[in-house]
DSSP file (Angstrom, degrees, kcal/mol; ACC not computed):
  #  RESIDUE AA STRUCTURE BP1 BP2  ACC     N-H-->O    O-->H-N    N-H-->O    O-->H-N    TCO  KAPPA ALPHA  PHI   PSI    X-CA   Y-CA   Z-CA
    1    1 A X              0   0    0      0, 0.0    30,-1.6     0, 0.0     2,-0.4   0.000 360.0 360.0 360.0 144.5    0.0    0.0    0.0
    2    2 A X  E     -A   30   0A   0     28,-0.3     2,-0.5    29,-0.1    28,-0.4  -0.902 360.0-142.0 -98.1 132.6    1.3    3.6   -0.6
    3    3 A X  E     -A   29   0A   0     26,-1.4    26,-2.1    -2,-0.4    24,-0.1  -0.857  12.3-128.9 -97.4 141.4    0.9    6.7    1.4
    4    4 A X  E     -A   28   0A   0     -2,-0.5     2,-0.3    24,-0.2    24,-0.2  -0.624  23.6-153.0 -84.0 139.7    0.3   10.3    0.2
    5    5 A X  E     -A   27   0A   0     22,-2.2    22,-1.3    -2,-0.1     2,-0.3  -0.998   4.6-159.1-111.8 110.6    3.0   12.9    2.1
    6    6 A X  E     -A   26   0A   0     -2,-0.3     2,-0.6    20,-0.2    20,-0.3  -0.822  18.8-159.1 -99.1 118.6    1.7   16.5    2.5
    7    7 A X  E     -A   25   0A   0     18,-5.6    18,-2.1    -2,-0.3     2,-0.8  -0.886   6.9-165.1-119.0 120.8    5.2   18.3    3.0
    8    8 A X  E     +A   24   0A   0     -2,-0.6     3,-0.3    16,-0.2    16,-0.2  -0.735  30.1 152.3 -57.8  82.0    5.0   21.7    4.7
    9    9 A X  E     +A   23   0A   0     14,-2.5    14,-2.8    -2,-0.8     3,-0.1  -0.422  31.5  37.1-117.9 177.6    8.2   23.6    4.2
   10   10 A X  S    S+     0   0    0     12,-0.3    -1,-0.2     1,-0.2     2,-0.1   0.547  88.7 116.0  74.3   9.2   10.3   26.2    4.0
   11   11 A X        -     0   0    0     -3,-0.3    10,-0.2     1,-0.2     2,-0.2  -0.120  63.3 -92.1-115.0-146.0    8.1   28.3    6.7
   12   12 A X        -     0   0    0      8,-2.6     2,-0.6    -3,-0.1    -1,-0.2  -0.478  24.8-136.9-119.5 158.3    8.1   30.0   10.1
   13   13 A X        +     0   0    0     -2,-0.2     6,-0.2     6,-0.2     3,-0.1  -0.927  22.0 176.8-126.4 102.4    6.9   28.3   13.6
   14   14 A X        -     0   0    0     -2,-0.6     2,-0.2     4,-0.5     5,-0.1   0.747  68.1  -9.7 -75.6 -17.0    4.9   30.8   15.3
   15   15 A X  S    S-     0   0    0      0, 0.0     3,-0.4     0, 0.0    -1,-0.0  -0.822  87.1 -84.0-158.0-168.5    4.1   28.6   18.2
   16   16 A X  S    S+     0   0    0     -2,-0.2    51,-1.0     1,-0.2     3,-0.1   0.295 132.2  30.8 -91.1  16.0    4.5   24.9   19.0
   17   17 A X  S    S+     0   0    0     49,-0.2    -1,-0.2     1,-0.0    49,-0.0  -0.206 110.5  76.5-164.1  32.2    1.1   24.2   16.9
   18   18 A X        +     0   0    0     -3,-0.4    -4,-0.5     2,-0.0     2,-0.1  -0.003  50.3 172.9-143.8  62.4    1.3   27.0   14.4
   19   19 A X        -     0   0    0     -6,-0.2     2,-0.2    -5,-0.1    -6,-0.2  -0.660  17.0-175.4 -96.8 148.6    3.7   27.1   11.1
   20   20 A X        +     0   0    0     -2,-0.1    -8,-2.6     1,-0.0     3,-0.2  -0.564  46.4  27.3 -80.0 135.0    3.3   29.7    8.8
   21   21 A X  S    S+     0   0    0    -10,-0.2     2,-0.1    -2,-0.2    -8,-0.0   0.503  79.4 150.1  73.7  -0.1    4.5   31.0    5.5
   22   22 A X        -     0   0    0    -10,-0.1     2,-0.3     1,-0.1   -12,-0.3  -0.281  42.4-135.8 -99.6 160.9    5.2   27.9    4.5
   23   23 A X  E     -A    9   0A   0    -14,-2.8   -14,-2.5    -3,-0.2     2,-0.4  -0.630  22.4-123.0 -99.2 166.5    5.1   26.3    0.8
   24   24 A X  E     +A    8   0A   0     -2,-0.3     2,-0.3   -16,-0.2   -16,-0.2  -0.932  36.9 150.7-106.7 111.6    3.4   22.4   -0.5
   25   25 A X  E     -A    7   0A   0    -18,-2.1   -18,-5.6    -2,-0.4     2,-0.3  -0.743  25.6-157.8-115.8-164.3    5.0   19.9   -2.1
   26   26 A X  E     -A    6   0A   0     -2,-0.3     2,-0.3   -20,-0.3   -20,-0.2  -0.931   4.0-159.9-166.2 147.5    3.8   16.0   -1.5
   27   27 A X  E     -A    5   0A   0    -22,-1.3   -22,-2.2    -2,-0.3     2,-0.5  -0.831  13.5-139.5-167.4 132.9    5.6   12.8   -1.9
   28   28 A X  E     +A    4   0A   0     -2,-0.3     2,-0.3   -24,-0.2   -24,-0.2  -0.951  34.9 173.7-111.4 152.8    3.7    9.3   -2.3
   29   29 A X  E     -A    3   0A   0    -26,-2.1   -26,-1.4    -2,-0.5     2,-0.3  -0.838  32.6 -98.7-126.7 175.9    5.5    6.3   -0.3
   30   30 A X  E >   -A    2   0A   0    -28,-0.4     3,-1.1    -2,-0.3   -28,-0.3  -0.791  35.8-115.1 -83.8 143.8    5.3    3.0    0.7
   31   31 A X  T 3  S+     0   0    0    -30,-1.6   -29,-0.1     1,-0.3    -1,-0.0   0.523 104.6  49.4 -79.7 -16.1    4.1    1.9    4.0
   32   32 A X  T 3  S+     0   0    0    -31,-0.2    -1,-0.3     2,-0.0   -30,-0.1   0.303  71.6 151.5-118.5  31.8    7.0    0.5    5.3
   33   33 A X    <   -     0   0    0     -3,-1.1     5,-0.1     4,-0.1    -4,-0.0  -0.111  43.0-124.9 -33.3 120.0    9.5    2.9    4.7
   34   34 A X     >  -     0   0    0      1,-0.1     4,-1.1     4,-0.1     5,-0.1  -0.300  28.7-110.9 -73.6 168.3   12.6    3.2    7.1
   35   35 A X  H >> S+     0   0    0      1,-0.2     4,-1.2     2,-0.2     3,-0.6   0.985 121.8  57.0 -41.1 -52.9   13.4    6.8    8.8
   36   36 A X  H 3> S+     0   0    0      1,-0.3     4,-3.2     2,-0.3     5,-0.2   0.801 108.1  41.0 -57.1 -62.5   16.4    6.8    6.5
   37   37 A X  H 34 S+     0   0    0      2,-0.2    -1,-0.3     1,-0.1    -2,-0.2   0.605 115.4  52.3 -70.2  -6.5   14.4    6.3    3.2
   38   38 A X  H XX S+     0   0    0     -4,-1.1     3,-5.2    -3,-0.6     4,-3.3   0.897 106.5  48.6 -82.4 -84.3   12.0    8.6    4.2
   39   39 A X  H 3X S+     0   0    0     -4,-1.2     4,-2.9     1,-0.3    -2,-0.2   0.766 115.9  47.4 -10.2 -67.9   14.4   11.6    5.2
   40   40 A X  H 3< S+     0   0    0     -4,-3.2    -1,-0.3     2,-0.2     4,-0.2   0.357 104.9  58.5 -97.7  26.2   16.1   11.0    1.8
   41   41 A X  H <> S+     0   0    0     -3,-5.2     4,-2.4    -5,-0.2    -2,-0.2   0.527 114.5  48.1 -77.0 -39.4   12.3   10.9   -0.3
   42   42 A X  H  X S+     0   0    0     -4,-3.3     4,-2.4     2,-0.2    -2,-0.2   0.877 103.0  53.1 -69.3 -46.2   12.3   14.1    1.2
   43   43 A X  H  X>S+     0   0    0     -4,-2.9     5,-2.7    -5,-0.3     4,-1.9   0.920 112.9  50.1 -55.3 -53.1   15.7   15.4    0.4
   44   44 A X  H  45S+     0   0    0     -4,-0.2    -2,-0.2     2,-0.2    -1,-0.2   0.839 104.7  47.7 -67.3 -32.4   15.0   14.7   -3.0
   45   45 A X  H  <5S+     0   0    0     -4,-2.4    -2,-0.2     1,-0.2    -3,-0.2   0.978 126.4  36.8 -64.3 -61.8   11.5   16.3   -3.6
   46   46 A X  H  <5S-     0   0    0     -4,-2.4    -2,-0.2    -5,-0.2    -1,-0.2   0.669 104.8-135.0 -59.1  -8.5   13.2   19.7   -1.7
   47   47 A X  T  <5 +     0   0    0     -4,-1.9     2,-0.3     1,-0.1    -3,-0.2   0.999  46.3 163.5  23.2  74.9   16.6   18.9   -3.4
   48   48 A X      < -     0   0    0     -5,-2.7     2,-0.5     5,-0.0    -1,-0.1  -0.809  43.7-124.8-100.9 160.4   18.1   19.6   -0.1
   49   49 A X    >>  -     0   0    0     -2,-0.3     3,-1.9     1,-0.1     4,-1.2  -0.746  14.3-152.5-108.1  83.5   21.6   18.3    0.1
   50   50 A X  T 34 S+     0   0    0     -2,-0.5     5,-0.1     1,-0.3    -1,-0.1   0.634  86.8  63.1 -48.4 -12.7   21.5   16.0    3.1
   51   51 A X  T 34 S+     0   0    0      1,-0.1    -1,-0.3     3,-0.1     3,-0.0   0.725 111.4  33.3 -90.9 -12.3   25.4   16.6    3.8
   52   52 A X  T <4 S+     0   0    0     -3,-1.9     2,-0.4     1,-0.1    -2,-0.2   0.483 119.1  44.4-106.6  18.2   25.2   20.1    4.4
   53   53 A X     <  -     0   0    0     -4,-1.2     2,-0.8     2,-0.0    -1,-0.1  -0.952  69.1-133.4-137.1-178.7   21.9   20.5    6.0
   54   54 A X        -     0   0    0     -2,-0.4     2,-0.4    -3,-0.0    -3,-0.1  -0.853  17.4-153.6-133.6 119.6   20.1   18.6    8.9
   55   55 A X        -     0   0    0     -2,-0.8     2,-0.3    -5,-0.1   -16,-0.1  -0.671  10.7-173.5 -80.1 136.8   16.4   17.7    8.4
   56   56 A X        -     0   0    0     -2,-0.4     2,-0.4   -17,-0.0    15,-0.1  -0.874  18.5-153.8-112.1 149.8   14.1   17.2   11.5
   57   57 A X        -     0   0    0     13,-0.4    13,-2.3    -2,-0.3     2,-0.3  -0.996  14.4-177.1-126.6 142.1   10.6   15.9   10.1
   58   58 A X  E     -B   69   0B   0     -2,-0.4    11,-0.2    11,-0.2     2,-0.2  -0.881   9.1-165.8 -99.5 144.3    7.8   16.6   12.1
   59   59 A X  E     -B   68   0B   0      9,-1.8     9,-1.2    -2,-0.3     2,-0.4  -0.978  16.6-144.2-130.4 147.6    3.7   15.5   11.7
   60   60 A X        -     0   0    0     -2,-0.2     3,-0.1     7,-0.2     7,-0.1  -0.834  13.4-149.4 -95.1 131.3    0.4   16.8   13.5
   61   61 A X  S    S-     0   0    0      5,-0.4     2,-0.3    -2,-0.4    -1,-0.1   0.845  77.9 -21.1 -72.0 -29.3   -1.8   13.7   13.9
   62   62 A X  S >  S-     0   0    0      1,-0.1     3,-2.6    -3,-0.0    -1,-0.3  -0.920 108.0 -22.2-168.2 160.1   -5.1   16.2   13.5
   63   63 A X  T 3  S-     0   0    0     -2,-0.3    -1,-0.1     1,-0.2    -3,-0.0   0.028 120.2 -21.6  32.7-121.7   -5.8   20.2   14.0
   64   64 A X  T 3  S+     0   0    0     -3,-0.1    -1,-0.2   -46,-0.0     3,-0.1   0.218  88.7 143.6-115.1  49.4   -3.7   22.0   15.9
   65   65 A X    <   -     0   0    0     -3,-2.6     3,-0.1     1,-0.1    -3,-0.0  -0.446  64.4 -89.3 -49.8 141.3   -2.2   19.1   18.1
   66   66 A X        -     0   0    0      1,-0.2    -5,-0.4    -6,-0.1     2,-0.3   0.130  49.2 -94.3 -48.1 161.5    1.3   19.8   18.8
   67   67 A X        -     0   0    0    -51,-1.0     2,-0.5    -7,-0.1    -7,-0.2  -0.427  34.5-156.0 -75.2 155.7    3.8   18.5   16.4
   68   68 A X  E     -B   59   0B   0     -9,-1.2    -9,-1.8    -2,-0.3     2,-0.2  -0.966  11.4-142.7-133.4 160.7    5.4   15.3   17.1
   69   69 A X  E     -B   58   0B   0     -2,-0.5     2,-0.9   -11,-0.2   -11,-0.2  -0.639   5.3-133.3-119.9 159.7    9.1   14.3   15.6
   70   70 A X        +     0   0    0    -13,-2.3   -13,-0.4    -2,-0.2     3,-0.0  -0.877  32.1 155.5-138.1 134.1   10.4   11.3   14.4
   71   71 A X        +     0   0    0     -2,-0.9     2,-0.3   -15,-0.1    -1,-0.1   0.493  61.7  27.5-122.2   2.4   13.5   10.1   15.2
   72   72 A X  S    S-     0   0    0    -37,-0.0     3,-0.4   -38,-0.0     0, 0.0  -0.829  82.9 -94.5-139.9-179.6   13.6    6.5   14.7
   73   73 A X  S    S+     0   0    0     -2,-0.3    -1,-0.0     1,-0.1    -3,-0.0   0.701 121.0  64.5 -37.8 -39.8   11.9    3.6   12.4
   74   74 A X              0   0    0      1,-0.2    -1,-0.1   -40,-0.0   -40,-0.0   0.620 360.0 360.0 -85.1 -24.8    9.7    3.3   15.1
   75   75 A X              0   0    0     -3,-0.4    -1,-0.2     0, 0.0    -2,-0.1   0.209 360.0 360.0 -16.6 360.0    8.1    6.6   15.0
């Protein structure tokens, strides 16, 4: 099964439950994706260059619940 990725970037955090400013791209994956392959799905839609900068990926599970981060597979 695949999942659609809504990626919010490139904007401001106005609060811990509020970014701003930000621009859309979107990414589809597969459902078991490792951090690793995620992180660089990501790099590649932003063409970020993952050796000089360092991505932290955040998602809100609904409205304005805080963000939560993911730092492992397990996420």
């Amino acid at each position: 099964m695949n999942i659609s990725i809504l990626l919010r970037h490139s904007g401001i955090w106005e609060s811990d439950v509020r970014y701003e400013q930000y621009k859309i791209d979107g990414i589809v994956v597969g459902e078991n994706i490792s951090l690793v392959n995620l992180k660089s799905a990501i790099a590649t839609e932003l063409n970020i260059d993952e050796s000089k900068k360092n991505m932290e990926i955040r998602y809100v599970v609904e409205g304005n619940s805080c963000p939560l981060c993911i730092r492992n597979d397990m996420g």
